[in-house]
N, C-alpha and C positions, 0 to 999 in steps of 0.2 A: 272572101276574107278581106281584112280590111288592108289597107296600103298605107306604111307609115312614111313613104320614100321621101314626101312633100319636106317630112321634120328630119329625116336620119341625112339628106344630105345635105341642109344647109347647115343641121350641126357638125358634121364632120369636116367640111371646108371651114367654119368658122372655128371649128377645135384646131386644123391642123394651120391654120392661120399665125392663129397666137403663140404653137408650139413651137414652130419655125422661128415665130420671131422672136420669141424667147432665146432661143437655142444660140440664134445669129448672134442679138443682142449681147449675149456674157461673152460668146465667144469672142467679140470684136470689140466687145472694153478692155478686155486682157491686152491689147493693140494701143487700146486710147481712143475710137471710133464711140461716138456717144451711142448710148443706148436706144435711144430714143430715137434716133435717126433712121435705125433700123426698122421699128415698127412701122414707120410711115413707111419706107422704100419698099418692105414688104408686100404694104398694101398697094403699093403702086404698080407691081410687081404683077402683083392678082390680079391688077383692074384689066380692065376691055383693050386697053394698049399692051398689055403683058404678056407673057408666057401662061398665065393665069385665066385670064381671058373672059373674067367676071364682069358681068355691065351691071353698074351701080350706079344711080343717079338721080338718089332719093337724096336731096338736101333736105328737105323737112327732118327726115330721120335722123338726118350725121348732125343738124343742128339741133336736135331735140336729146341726143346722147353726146354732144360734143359740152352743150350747157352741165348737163347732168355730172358729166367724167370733172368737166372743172368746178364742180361746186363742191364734189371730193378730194378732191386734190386739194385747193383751198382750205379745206376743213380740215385734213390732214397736217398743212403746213401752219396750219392758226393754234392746232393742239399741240405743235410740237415746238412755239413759242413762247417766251418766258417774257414776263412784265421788265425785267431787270436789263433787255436787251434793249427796251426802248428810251434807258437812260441817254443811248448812246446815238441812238437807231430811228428815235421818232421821227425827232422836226426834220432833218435831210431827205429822210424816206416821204414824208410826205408832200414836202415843196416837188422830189423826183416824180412823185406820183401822180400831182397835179401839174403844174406848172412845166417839169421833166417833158410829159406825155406830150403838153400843149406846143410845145418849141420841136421836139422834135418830128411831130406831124408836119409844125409848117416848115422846116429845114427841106424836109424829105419831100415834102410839095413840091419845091424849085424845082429838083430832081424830077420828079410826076412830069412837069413843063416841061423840062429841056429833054429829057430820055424817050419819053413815049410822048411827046405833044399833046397833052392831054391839055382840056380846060381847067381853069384854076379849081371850080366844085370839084369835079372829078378828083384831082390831084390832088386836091384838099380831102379826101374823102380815101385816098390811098394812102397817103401820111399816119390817118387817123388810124387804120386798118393795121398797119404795121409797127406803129408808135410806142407799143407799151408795151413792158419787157414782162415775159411770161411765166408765170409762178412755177407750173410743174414742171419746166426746163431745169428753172434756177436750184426748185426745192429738190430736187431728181439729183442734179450734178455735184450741188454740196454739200448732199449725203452721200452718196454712192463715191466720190471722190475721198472721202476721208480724210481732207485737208483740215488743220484747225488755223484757219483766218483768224487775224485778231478781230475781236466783238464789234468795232466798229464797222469793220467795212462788213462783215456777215450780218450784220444786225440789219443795217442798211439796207443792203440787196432783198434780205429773206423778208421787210415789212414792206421795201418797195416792190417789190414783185406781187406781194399778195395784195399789194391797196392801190393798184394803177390802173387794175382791168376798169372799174366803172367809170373811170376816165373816160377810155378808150372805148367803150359802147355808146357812151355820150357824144364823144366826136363823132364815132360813126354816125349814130340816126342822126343826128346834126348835119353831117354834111349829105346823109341821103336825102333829107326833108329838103336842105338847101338845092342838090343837084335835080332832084323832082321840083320843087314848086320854082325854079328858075326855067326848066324845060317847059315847064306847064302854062305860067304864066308871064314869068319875065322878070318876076318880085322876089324881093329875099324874104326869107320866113319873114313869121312875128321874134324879133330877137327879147323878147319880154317873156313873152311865150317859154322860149328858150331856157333862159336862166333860171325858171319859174321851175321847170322839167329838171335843170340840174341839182335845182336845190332839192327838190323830192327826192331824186335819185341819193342823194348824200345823206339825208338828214333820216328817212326812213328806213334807209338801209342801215344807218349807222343806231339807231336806236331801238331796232327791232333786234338784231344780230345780238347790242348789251343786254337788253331786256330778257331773250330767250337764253343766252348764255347762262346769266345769273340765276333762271331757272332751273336751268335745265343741272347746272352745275350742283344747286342744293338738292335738287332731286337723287343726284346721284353719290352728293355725300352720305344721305338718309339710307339709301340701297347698296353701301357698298357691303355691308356684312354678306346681305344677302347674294352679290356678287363676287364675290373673294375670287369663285374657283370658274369663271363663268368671263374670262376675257373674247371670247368670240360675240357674245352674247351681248354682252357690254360695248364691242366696236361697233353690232348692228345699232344696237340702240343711237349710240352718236351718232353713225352715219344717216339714220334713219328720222333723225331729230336733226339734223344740219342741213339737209334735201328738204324737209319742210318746210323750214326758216326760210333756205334759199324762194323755192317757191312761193310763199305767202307775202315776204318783202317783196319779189317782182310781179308779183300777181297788186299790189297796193300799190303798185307805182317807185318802187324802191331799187336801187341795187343789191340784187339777191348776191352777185359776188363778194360785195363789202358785209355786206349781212351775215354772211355765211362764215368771211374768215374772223369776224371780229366776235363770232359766235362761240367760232373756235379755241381764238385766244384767250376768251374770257373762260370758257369751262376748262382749258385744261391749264390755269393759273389757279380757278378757283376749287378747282378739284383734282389738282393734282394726282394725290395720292388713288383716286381711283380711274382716271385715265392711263396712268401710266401704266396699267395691266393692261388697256388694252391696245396700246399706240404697235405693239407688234399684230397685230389683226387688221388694225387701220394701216397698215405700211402695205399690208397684203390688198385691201380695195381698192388703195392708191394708186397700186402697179396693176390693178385690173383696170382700172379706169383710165391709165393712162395708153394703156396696150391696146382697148377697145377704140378709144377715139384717134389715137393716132394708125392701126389699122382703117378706121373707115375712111379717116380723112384720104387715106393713100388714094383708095378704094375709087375715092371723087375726082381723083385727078388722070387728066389727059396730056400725055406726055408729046404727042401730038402736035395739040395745041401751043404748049408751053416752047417748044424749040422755034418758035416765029418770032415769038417774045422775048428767045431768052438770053441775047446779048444786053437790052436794056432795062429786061430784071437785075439779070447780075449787075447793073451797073447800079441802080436804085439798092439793092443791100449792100453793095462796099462804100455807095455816099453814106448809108445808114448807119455802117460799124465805123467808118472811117472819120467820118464830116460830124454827121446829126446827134449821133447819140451822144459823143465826145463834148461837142461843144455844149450839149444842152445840160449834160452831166457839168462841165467847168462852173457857167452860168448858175446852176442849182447850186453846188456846192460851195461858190465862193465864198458865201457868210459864214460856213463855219469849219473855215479853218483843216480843212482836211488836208494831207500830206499830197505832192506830185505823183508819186506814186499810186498810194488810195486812190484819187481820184482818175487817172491811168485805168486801175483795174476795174473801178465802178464802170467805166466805161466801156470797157471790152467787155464787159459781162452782162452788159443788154440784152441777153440771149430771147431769140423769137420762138417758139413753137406753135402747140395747137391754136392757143388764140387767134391771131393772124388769120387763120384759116378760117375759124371759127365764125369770125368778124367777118370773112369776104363773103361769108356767106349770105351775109344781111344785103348786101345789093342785090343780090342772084334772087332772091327773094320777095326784093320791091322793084322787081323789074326795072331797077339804072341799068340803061342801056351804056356798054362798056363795061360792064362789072363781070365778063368772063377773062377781061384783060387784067381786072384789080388780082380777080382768084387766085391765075394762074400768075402774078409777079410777087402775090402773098405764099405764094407754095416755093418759089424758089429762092426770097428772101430767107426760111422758115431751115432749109434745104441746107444754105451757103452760111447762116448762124449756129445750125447746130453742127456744119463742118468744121467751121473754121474759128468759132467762139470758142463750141463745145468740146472741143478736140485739144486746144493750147488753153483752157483754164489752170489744170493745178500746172503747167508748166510757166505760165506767166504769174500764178503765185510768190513762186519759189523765184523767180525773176527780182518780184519787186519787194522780196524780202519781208511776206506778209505773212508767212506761214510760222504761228510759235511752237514749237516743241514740245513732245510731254517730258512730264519731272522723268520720266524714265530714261531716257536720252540725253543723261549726262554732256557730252562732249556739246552737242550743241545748246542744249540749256547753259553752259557757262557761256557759250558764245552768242547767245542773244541777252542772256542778265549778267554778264560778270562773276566775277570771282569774289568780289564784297557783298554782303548784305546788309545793310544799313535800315534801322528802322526810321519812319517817316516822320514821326515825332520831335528826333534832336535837331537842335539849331545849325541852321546854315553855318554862324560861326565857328558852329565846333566840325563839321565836317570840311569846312574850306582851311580849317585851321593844320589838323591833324594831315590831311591828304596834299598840302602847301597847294591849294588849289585858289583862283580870284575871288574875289567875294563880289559876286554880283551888281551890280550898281542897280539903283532904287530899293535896297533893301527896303525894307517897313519896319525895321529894326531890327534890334539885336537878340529877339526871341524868334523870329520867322523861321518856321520849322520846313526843314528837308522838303518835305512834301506839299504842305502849303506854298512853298517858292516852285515845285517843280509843277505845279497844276495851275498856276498862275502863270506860266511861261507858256504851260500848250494852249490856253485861252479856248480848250472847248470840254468836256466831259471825257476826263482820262480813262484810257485803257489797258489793262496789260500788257506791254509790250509797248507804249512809248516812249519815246527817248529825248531828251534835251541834253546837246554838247555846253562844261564847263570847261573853260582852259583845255586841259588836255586831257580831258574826262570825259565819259558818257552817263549822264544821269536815266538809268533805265525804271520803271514803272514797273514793278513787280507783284504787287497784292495791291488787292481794293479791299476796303470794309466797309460796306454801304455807298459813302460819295466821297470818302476819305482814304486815300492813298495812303495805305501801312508799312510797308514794306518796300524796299528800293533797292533797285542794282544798282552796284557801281563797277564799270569798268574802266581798266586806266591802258593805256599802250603797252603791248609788248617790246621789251628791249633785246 
């Protein structure tokens, strides 16, 4: 008779795998303990070092579903974006995304140098590996957190997170090609070459992702009758249409991840109404996808290993949250005008996950010699961010005063808008008049309305929730209408 034991027991470890770390997972967010932290330790847990005692050490595979889990995640987080957020959200997310990545690699290089003496390729090649901050962390903790962030800085995070990775794949093969053809020969790449490889990477990814989107989006306005009652059916289709894109963009030389999310954001603004039946079904892949690959990743790591290294790991991820990311987040942000705060949180919220790992894997794979040291200080960079980011996110929200209120929550909705409501329309005059409030100096006249002066003072694309002090006043940002500021809080001192 035949013997099924080959399949019944690697499903049953790999079912009781996931169920564990589910089970951990909620139990230890109830605490503040990130979710996600746990599926890795689990697998860690499991592996050959563990009490588990599973030997795993197919990297082809963990990279060949580690791509897979991120190009759903991505697709997930690209459907669950809205065009109106990149009023606020684009141009910063993307100088972080490009430029962010680039500074923070070579920040995080020094570190490479002085911590573990590594040579500058190498180090340059660890920077690159750890540099960009990871979507399904980000998209994971500021959904499941239930903070509402004002628009800017959540805008910000949710399009840099989703548009950094092909950055950061670039650096990588970049500095492997560099720490290979320098071992090999002595020569630094073709740097023509190089930039040749980036711009493919951007331009084909970026235009196969809108291409398939706008497709894929009409396709699904034409079928939504036919799918009303059919949101499972409907998630597969996107996911199964998102996985394609990814694929065929990296199979042409593209960034399948840019591809992917922009695919995202384009069907589920241009189809709204029949994505959003099924963005509960794509929440459910998402968290399969992300349980899978942070399970295997565990699964890969030797703990072993990692304790020889792991005084100047830790020291490479507290330069990272501490030094790198901060300062590269300042840099990026300076042109536009973001608050001390905002840019504080942007900072702290660099959060590392799968990626990281994802990425170390591409040495292990092209045989750079040193790259079981890059893995294992990308496992505990990955470790020390989702403890220590992921753990004080909504509590340094609530810190830096970025968290708005719903209208249901009376008491503190008077205490971030005031007690007046003013519409944005009437003239400065007549409010500085009535309120015995200064009248501004450089008016534009004696028409400049409430709002037009108060959007001219923040000098960037206003949000809910900003505020400009007059005399002894706070002029608060209450309602938007398109790009015009309607409505305004006024608060004045309590006596």
């Amino acid at each position: 008779m035949l013997s099924l034991d080959f399949l019944a027991l690697p499903l049953m470890a790999a079912a009781t795998l996931v169920f564990v770390a589910i089970l951990g997972g909620i139990i230890s967010s109830r605490i503040g303990f990130p979710f996600l932290l746990v599926f890795l330790l689990v697998g860690t847990l499991a592996g050959a070092d563990g009490p588990g005692g599973i030997v795993f050490d197919d990297f082809s595979l963990s990279f060949w579903v580690g791509n897979i889990a991120l190009a759903v995640i991505l697709l997930d987080g690209g459907l669950r974006t809205e065009f109106s957020t990149f009023r606020t959200g684009l141009k910063p997310s993307l100088v972080l995304a490009t430029l962010g990545v680039i500074l923070s690699a070579g920040f995080t290089a020094v570190a490479g140098v002085w911590l573990f003496a590594l040579d500058w390729p190498l180090a340059l090649l660890m920077g690159a590996i750890v540099g960009s901050t990871d979507a399904a962390v980000v998209f994971s903790l500021l959904k499941s957190s239930g903070l509402r962030l004002n628009e800017r800085v959540a805008a910000t995070l949710e399009i840099e997170s989703g548009m950094n990775d092909p950055m950061a794949v670039f650096l990588t093969l970049t500095f492997i090609s560099l720490t290979l053809t320098m071992l090999d020969t002595g020569t630094a790449p073709d740097w023509l070459e190089t930039l040749s490889y980036f711009a493919t990477q951007f331009v084909v990814g970026g235009l196969l992702g809108a291409g398939a989107g706008y497709a894929i989006a009409a396709l699904m306005n034409s079928l939504r009758s036919l799918l009303d009652s059919g949101s499972g059916i409907l998630a597969l289709m996107l996911m199964s249409a998102g996985i394609g894109v990814f694929g065929l963009a990296t199979w042409l030389g593209g960034s399948g991840f840019l591809a992917v999310y922009i695919f995202g954001v384009i069907v589920g603004n241009q189809g709204r109404k029949a994505v959003r039946q099924a963005l509960s079904a794509m929440d459910g892949f998402a968290w399969l996808a992300q349980a899978s690959m942070f399970l295997i990743l565990g699964l890969l790591v030797t703990p072993n290993e990692i304790v020889a290294n792991l005084i100047p790991a830790l020291g490479i991820a507290l330069f990272l949250m501490l030094v790198a990311r901060p300062l590269s987040v300042w840099l990026c942000l300076l042109p536009f005008h973001f608050t001390a705060k905002e840019i504080a949180f942007i900072a702290w919220v660099g959060l590392r996950g799968a990626v990281p790992i994802v990425l170390a894997i591409f040495p292990l794979m092209a045989g750079v010699k040193g790259a079981e040291t890059l893995f294992n200080a990308a496992f505990v960079v990955v470790v020390a961010s989702l403890l220590l980011q992921g753990s004080s996110l909504a509590w340094l929200a609530r810190r830096m005063d970025l968290i708005l209120p719903e209208k249901a929550d009376s008491q503190n909705w008077r205490r971030v808008f005031g007690d007046f409501v003013l519409d944005g329309r009437i003239t400065m005059e007549q409010v500085c008049g009535f309120y015995d409030l200064p009248l501004p100096e450089g008016q534009e006249g004696p028409d400049q309305t409430l709002g037009h002066w108060l959007a001219s003072e923040l000098r960037r694309p206003p949000i809910v929730g900003d505020k400009v002090s007059l005399g002894h006043a706070e002029i608060v940002v209450r309602e938007i209408k398109g790009t015009d500021i309607s409505l305004v809080g006024l608060k004045l001192p309590q006596h």
